[in-house]
Structure formats: structure tokens, C-alpha cells
N, CA, C and O atoms as a GROMACS GRO file, in nm:
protein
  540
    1UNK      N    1  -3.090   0.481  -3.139
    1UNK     CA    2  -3.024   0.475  -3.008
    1UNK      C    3  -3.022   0.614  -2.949
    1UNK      O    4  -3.002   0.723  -3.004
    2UNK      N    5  -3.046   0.586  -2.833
    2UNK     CA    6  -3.054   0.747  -2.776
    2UNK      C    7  -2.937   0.796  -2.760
    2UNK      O    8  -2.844   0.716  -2.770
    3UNK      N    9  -2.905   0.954  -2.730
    3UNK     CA   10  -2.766   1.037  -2.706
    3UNK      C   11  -2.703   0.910  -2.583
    3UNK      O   12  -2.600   0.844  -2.592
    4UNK      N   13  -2.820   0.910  -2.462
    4UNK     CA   14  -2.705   0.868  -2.368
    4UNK      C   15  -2.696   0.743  -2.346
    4UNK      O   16  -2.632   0.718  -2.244
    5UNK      N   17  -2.734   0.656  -2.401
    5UNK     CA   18  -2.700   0.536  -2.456
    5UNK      C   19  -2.572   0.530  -2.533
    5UNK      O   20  -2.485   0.445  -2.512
    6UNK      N   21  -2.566   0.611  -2.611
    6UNK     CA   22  -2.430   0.647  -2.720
    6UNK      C   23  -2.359   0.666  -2.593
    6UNK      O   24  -2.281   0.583  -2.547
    7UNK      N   25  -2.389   0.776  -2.541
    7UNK     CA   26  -2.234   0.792  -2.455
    7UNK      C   27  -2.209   0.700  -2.376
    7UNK      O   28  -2.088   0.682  -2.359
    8UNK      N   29  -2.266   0.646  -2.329
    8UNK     CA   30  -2.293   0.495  -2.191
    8UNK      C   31  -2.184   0.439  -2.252
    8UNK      O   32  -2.082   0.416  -2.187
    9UNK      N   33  -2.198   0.400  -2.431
    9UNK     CA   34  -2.118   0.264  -2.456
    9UNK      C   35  -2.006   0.344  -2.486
    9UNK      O   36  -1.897   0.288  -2.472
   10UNK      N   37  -2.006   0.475  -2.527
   10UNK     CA   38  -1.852   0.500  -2.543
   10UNK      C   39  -1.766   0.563  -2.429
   10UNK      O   40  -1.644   0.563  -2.438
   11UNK      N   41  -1.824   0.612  -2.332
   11UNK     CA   42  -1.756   0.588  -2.189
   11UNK      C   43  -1.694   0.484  -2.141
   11UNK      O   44  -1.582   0.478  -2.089
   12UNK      N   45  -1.808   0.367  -2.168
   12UNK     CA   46  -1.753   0.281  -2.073
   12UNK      C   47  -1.667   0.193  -2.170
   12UNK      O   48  -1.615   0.086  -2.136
   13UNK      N   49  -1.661   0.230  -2.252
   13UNK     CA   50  -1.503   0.169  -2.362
   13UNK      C   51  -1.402   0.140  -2.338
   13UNK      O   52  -1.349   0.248  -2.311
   14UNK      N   53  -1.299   0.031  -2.322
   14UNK     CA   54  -1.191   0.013  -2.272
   14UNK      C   55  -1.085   0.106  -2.284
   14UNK      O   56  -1.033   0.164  -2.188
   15UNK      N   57  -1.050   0.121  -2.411
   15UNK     CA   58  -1.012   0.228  -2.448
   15UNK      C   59  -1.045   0.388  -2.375
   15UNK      O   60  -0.946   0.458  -2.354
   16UNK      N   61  -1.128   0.423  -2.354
   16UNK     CA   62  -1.141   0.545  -2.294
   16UNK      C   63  -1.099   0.577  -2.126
   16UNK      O   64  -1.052   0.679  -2.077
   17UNK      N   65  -1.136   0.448  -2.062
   17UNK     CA   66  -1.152   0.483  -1.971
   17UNK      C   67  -0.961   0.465  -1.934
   17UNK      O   68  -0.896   0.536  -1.857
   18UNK      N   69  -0.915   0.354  -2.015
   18UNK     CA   70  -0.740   0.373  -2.042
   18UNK      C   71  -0.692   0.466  -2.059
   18UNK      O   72  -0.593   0.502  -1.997
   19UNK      N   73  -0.750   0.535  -2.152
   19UNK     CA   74  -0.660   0.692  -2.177
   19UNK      C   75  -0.730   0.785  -2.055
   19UNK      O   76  -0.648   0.874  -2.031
   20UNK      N   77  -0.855   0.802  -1.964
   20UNK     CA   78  -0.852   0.824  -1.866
   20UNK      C   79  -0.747   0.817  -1.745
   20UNK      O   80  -0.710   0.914  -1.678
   21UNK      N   81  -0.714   0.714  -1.735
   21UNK     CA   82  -0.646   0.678  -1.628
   21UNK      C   83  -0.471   0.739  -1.662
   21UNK      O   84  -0.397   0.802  -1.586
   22UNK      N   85  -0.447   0.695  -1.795
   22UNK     CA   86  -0.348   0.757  -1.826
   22UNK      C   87  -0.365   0.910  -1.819
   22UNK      O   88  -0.251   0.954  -1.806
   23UNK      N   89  -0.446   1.001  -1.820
   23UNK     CA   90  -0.458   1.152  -1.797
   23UNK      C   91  -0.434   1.186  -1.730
   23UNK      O   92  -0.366   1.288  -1.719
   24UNK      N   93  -0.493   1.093  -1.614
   24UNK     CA   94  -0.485   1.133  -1.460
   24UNK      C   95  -0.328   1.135  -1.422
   24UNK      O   96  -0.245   1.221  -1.391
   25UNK      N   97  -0.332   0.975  -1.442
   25UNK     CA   98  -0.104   0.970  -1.416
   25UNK      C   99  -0.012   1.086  -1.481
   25UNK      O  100   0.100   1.121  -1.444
   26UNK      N  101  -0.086   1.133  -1.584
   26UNK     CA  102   0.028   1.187  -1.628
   26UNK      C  103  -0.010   1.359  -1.572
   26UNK      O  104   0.095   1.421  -1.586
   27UNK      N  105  -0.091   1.430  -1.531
   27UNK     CA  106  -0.082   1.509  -1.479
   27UNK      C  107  -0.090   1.502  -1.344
   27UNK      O  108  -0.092   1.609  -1.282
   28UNK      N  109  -0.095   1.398  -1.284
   28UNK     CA  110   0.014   1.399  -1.170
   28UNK      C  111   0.154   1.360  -1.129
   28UNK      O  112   0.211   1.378  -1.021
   29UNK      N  113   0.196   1.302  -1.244
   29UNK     CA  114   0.335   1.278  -1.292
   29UNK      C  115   0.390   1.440  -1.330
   29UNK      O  116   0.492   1.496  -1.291
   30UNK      N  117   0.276   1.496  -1.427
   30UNK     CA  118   0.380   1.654  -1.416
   30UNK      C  119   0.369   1.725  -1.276
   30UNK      O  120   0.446   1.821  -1.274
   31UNK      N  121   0.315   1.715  -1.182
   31UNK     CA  122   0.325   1.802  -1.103
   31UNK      C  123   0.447   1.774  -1.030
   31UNK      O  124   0.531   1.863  -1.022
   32UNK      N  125   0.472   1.645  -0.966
   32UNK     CA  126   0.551   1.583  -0.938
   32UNK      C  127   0.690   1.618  -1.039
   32UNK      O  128   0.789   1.655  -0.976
   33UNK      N  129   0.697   1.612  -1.127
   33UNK     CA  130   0.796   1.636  -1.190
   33UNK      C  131   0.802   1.819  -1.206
   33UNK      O  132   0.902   1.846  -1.273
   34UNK      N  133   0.763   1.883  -1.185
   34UNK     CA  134   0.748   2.030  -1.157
   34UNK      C  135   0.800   2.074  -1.041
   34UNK      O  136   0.868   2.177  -1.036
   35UNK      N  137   0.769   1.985  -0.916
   35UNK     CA  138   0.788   2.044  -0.828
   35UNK      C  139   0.964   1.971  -0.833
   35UNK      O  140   1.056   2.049  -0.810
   36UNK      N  141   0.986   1.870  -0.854
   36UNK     CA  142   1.148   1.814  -0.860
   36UNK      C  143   1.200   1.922  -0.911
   36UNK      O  144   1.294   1.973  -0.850
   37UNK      N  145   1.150   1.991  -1.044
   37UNK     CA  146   1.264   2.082  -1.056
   37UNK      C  147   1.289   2.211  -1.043
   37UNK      O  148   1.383   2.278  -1.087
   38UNK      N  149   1.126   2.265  -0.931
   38UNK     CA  150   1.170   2.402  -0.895
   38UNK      C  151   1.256   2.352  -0.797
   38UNK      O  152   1.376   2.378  -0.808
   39UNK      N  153   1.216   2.281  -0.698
   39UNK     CA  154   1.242   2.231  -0.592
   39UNK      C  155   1.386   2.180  -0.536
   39UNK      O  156   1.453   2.201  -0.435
   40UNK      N  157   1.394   2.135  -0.604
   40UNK     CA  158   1.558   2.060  -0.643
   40UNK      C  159   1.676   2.069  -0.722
   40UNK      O  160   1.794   2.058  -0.686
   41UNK      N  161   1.623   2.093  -0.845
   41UNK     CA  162   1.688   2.117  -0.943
   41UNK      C  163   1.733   2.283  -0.960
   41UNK      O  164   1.840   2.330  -0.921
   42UNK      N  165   1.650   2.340  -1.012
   42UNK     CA  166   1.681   2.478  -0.969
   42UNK      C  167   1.758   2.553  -0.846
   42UNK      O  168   1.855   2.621  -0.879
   43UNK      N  169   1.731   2.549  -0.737
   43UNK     CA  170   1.823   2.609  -0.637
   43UNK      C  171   1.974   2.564  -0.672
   43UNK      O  172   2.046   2.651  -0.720
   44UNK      N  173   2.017   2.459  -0.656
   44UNK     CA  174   2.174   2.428  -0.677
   44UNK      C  175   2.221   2.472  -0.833
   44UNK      O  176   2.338   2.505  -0.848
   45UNK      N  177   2.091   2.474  -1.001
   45UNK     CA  178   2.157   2.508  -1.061
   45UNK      C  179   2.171   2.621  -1.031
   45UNK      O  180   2.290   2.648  -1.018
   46UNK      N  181   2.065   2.753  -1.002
   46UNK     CA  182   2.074   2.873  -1.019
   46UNK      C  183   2.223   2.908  -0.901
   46UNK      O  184   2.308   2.995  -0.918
   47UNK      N  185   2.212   2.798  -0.773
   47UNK     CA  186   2.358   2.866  -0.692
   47UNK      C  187   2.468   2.858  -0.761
   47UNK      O  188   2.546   2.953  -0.752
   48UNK      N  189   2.508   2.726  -0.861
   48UNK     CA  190   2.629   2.725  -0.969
   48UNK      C  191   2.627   2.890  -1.050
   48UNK      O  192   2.734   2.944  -1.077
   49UNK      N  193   2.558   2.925  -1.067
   49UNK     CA  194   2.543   3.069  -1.199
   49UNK      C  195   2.545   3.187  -1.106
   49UNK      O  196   2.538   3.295  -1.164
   50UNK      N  197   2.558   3.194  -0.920
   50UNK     CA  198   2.574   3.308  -0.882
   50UNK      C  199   2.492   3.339  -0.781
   50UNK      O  200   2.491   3.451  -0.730
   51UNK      N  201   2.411   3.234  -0.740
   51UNK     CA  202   2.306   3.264  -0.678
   51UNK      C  203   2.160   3.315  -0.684
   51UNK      O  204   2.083   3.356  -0.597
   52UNK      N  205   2.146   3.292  -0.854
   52UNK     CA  206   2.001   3.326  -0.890
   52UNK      C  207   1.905   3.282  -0.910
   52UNK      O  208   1.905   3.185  -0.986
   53UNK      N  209   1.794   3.322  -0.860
   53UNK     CA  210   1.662   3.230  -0.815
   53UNK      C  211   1.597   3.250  -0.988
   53UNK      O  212   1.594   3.367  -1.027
   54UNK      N  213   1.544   3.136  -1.092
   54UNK     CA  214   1.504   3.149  -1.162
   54UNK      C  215   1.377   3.226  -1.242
   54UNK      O  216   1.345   3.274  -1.350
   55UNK      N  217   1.312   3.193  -1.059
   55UNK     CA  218   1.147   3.265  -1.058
   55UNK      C  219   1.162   3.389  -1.102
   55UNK      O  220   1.086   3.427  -1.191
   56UNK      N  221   1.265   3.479  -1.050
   56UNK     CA  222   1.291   3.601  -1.052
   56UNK      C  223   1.368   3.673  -1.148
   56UNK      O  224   1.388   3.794  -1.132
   57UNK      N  225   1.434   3.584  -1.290
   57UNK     CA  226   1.497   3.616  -1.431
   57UNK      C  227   1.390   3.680  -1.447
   57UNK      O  228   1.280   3.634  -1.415
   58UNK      N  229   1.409   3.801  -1.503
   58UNK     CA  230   1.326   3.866  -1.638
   58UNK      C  231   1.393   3.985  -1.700
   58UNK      O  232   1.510   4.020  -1.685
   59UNK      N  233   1.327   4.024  -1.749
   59UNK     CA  234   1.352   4.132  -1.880
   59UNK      C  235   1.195   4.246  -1.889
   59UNK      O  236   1.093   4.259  -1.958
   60UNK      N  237   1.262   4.312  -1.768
   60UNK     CA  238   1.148   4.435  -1.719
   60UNK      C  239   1.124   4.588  -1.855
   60UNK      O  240   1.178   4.698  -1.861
   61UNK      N  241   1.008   4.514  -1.952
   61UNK     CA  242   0.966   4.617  -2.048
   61UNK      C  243   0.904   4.782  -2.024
   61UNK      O  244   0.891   4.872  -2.107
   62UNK      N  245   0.879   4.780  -1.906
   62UNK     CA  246   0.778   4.908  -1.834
   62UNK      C  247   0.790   4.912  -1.690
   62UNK      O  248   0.722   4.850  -1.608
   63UNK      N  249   0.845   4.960  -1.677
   63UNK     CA  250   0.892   5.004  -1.542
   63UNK      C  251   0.733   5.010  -1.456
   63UNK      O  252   0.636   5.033  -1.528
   64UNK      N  253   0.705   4.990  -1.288
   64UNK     CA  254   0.614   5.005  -1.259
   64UNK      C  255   0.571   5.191  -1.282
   64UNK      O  256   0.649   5.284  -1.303
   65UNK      N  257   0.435   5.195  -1.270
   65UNK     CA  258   0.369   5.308  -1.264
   65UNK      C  259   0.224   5.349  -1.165
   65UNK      O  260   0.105   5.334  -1.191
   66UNK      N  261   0.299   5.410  -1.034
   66UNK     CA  262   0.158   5.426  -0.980
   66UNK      C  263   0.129   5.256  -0.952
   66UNK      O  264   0.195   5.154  -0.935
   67UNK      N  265   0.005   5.294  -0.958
   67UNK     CA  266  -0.057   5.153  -0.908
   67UNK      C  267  -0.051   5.004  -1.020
   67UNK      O  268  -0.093   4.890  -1.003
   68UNK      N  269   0.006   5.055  -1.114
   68UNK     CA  270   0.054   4.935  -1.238
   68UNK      C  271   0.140   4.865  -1.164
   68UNK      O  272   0.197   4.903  -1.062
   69UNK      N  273   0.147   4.761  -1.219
   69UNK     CA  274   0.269   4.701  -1.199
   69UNK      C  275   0.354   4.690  -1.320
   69UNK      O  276   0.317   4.755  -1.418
   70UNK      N  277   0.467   4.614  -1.331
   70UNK     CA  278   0.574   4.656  -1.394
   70UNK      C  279   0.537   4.527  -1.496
   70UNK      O  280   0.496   4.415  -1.468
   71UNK      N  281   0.568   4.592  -1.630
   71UNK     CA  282   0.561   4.484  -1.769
   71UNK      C  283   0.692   4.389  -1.748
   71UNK      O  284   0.807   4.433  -1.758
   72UNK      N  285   0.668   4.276  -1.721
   72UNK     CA  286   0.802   4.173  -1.774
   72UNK      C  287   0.803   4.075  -1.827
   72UNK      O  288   0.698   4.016  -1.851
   73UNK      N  289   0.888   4.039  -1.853
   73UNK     CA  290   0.932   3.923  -1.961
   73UNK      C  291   1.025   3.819  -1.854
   73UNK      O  292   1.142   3.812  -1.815
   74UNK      N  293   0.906   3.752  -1.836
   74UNK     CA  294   1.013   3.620  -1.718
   74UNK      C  295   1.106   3.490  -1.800
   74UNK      O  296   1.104   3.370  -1.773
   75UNK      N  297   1.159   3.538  -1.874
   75UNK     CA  298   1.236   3.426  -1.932
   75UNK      C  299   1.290   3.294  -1.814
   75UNK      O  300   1.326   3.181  -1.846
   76UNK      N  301   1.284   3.336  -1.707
   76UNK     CA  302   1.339   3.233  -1.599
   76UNK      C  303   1.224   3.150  -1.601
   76UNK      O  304   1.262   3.036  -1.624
   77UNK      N  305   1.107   3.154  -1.588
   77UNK     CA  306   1.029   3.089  -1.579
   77UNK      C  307   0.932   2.969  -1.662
   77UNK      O  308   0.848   2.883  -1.637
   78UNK      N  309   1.038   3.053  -1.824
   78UNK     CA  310   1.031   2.974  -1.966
   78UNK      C  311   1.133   2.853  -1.918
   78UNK      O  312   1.115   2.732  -1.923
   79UNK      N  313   1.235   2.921  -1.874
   79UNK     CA  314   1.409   2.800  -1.870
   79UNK      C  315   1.352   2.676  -1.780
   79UNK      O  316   1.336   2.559  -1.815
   80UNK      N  317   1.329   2.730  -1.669
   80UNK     CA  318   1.227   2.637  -1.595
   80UNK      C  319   1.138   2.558  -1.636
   80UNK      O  320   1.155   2.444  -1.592
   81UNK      N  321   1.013   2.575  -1.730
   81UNK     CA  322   0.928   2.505  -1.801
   81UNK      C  323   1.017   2.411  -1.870
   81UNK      O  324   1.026   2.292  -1.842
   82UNK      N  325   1.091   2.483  -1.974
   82UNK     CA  326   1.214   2.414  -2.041
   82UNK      C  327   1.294   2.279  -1.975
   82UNK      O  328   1.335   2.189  -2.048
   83UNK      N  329   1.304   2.278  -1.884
   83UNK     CA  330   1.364   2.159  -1.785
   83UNK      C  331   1.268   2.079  -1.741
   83UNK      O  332   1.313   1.967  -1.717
   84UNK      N  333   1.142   2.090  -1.719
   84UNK     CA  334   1.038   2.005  -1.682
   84UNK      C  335   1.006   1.997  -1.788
   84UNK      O  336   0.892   1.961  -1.757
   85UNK      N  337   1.001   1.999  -1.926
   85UNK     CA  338   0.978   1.898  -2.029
   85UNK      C  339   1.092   1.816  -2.069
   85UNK      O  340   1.081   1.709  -2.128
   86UNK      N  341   1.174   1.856  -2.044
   86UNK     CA  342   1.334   1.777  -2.077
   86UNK      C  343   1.325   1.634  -1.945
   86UNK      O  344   1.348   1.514  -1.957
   87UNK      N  345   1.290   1.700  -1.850
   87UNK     CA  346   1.267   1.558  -1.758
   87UNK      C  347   1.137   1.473  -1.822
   87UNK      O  348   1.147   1.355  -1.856
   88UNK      N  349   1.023   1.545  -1.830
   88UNK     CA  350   0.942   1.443  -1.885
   88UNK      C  351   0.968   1.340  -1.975
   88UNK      O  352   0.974   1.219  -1.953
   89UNK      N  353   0.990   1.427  -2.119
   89UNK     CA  354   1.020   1.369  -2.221
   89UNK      C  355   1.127   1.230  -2.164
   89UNK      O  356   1.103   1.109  -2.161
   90UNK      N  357   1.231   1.294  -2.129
   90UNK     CA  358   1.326   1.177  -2.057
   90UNK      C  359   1.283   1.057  -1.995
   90UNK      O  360   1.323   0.943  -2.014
   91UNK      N  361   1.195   1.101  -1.917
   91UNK     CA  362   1.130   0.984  -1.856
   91UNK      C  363   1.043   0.899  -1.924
   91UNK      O  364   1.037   0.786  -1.875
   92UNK      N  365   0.961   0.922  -2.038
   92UNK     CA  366   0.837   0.900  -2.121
   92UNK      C  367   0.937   0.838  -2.231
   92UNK      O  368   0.894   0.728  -2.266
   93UNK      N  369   1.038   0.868  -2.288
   93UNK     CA  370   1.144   0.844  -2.356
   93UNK      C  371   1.185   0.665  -2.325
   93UNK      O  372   1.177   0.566  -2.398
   94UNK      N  373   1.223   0.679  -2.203
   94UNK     CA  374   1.279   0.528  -2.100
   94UNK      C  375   1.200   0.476  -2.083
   94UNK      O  376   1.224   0.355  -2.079
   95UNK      N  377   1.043   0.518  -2.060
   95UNK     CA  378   0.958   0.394  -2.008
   95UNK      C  379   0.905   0.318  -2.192
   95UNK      O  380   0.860   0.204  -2.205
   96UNK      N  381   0.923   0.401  -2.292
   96UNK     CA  382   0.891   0.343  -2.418
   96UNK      C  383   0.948   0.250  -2.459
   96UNK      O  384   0.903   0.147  -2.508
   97UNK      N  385   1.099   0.297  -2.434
   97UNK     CA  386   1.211   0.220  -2.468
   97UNK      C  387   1.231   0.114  -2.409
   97UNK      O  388   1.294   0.035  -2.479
   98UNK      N  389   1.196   0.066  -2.280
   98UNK     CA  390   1.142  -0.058  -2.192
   98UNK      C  391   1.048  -0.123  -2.232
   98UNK      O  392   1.049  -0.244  -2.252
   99UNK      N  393   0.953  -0.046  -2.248
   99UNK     CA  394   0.834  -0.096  -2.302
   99UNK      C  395   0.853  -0.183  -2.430
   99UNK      O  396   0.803  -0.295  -2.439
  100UNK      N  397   0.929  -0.124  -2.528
  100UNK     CA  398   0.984  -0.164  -2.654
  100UNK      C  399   1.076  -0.317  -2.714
  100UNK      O  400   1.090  -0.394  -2.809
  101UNK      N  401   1.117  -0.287  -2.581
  101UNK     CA  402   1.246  -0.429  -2.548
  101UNK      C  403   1.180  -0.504  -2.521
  101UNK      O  404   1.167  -0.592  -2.606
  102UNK      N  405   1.126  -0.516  -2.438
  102UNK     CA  406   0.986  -0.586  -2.373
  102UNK      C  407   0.932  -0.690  -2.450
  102UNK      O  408   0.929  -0.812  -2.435
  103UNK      N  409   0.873  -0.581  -2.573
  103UNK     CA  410   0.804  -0.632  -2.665
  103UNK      C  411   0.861  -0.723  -2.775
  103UNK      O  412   0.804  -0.819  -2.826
  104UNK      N  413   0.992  -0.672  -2.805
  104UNK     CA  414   1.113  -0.777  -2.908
  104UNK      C  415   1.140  -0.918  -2.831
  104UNK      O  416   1.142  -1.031  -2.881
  105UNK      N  417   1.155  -0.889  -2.726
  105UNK     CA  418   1.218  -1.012  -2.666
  105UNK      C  419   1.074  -1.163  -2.639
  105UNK      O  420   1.076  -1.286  -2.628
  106UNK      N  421   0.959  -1.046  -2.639
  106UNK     CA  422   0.846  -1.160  -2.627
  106UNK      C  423   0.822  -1.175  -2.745
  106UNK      O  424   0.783  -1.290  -2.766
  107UNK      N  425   0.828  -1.100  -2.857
  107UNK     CA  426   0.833  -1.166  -3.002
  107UNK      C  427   0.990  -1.218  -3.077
  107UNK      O  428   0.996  -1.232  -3.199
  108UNK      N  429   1.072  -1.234  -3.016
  108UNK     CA  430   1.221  -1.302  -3.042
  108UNK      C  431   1.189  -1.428  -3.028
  108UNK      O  432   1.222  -1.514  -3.110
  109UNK      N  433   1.100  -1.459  -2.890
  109UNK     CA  434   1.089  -1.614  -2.824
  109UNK      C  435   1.056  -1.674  -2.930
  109UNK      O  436   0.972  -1.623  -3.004
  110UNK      N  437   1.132  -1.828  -2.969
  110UNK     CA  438   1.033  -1.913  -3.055
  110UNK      C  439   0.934  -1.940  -2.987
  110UNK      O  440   0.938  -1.930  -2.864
  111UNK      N  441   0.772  -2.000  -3.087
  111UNK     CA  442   0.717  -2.055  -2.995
  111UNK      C  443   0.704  -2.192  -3.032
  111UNK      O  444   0.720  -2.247  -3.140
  112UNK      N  445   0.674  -2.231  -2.931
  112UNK     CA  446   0.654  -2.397  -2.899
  112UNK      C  447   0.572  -2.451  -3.071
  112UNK      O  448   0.468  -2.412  -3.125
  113UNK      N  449   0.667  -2.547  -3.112
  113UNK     CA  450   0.545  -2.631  -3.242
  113UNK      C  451   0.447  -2.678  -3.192
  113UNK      O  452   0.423  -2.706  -3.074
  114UNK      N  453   0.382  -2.688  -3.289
  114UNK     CA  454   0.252  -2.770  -3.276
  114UNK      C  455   0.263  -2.851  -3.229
  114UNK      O  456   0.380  -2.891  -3.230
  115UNK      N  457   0.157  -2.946  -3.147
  115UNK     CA  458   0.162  -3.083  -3.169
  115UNK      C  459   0.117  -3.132  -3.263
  115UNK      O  460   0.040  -3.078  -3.342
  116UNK      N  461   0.165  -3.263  -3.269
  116UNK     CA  462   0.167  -3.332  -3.410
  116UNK      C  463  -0.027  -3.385  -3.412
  116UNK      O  464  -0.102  -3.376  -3.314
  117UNK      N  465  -0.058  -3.428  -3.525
  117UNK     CA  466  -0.205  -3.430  -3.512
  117UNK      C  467  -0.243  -3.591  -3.506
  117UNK      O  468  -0.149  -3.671  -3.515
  118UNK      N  469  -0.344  -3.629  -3.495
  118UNK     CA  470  -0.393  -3.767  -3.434
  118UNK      C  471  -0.329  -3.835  -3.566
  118UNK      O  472  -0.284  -3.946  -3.537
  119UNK      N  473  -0.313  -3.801  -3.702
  119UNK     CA  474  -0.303  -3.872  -3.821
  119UNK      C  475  -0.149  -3.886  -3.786
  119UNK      O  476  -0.115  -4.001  -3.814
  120UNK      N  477  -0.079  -3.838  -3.753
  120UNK     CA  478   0.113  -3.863  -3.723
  120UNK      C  479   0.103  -3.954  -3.606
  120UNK      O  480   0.184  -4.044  -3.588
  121UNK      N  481   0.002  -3.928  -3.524
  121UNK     CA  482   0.088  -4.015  -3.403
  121UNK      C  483   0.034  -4.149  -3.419
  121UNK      O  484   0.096  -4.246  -3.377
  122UNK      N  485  -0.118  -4.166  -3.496
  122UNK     CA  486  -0.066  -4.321  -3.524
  122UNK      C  487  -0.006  -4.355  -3.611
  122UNK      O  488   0.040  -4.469  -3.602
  123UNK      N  489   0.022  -4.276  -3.734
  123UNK     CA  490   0.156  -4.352  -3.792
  123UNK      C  491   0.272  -4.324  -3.707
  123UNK      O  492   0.346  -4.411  -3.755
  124UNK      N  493   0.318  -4.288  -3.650
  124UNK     CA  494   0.411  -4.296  -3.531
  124UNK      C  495   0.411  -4.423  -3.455
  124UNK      O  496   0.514  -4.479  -3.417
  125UNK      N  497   0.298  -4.465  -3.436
  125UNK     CA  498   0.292  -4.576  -3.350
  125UNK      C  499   0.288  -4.676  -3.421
  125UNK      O  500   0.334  -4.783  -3.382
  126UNK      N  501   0.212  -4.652  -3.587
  126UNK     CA  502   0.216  -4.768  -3.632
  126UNK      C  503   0.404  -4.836  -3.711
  126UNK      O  504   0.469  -4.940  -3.722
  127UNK      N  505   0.415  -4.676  -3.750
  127UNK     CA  506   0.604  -4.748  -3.762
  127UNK      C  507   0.654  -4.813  -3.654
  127UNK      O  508   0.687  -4.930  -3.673
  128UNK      N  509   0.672  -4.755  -3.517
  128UNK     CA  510   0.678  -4.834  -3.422
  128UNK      C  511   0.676  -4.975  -3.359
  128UNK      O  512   0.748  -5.036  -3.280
  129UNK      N  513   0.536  -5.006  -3.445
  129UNK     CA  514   0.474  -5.092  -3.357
  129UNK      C  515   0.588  -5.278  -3.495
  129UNK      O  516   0.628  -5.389  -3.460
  130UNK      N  517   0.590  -5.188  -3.667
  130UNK     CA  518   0.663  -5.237  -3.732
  130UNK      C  519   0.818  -5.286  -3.693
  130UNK      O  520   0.875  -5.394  -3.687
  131UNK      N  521   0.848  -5.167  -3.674
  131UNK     CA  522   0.987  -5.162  -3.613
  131UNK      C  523   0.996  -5.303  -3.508
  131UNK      O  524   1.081  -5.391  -3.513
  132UNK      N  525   0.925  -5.296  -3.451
  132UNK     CA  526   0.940  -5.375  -3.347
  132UNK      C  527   0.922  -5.530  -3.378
  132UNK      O  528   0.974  -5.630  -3.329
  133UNK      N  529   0.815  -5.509  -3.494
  133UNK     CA  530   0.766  -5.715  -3.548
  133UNK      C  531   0.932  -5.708  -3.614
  133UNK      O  532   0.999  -5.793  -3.554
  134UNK      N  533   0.990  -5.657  -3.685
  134UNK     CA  534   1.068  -5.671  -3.760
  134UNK      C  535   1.200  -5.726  -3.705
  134UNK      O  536   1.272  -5.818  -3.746
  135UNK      N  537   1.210  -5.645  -3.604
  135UNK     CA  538   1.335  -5.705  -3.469
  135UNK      C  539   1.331  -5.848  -3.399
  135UNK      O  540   1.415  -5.877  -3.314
   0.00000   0.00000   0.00000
């Protein structure tokens, strides 16, 4: 089998092209969820703590020099990251856990018995049909 024959069938794999689609959602689910919490989240927490913009936390190692710029350590921008995985996770967390219930409750259901097979229902009919000379 040739290389792109190989890849043909494993491209077009159900599986792949699923976790495709899921790639896509979910990095546009983080952006979306990135921008909620510079956007939103951040301004009102950083105004609770004093009025500080997170972008701008750091821990300045080297002062600028000349045409350098200045060494820092943006820990604000870690805390930040830090909260957009705490929302993700959260969210990815709830849709499992839905997902999960989901799944108990469609395997909780009894399911329907069998029907009975051609050999029961004429003895079914034939007790029946007894029952009835007998009356």
C-alpha cells in the first residue's frame, strides 16, 4: 500500500477527524475563555485588591539599561493563566459529569424483554385454545 493511501485511510478515520473537530472547539473554547477572564474577570478582581491591573504584577530582576529593557518576572500573568485553567477545567469538569449521568441513566433503563419465540406462542395458544374446550 502506498504512503498516501495509508494516510487517505487514516485521515479519513472517524476517529481522527473527531478528535479534529474536537481541537478546533477546544482552542476556540480557550480563547473565549481567555478573553472572559482578562476581560471580565480580572478588572473587578484586581479593583477588589486596590486597583491592580494583573498584566502589570511583576518582580523586576534588572532594572532597564540603555537600550535593554528591563528583566521581569510577570507573576500576574502566571495568576491569570492560573484562572483560565481553573475555568476550563471547571467547565470540562461539568460537561463530563453530564455526560456521565447521561450515560447511567441510559444504562439504569430496563430494557424491554424479549419477545417470546414462535415455540411459546403456540403453546400459548394451544393452552388457550384447551382452556377453552374444557369450559
Amino acid at each position: 500500500m502506498s504512503m498516501l493511501k495509508e494516510f487517505k485511510t487514516f485521515a479519513l478515520r472517524g476517529n481522527v477527524v473527531d478528535m479534529a473537530v474536537g481541537i478546533i472547539i477546544g482552542a476556540a473554547f480557550g480563547k473565549v475563555v481567555s478573553s472572559f477572564v482578562t476581560n471580565v474577570i480580572m478588572p473587578p478582581l484586581g479593583l477588589m485588591i486596590g486597583g491592580v491591573d494583573f498584566a502589570d504584577l511583576a518582580i523586576v530582576l534588572q532594572e532597564a539599561q540603555g537600550e535593554l529593557p528591563a528583566v521581569t518576572l510577570g507573576y500576574g500573568l502566571f495568576i491569570q493563566s492560573i484562572v483560565d485553567f481553573l475555568i476550563v477545567a471547571a467547565a470540562i469538569f461539568m460537561a463530563v459529569r453530564v455526560m456521565n449521568s447521561l450515560k447511567r441513566k441510559e444504562e439504569a433503563a430496563p430494557a424491554a424483554p424479549p419477545a417470546p419465540s414462535k415455540e411459546e406462542v403456540l403453546l400459548s395458544e394451544i393452552r388457550d385454545l384447551l382452556k377453552q374446550q374444557n369450559s
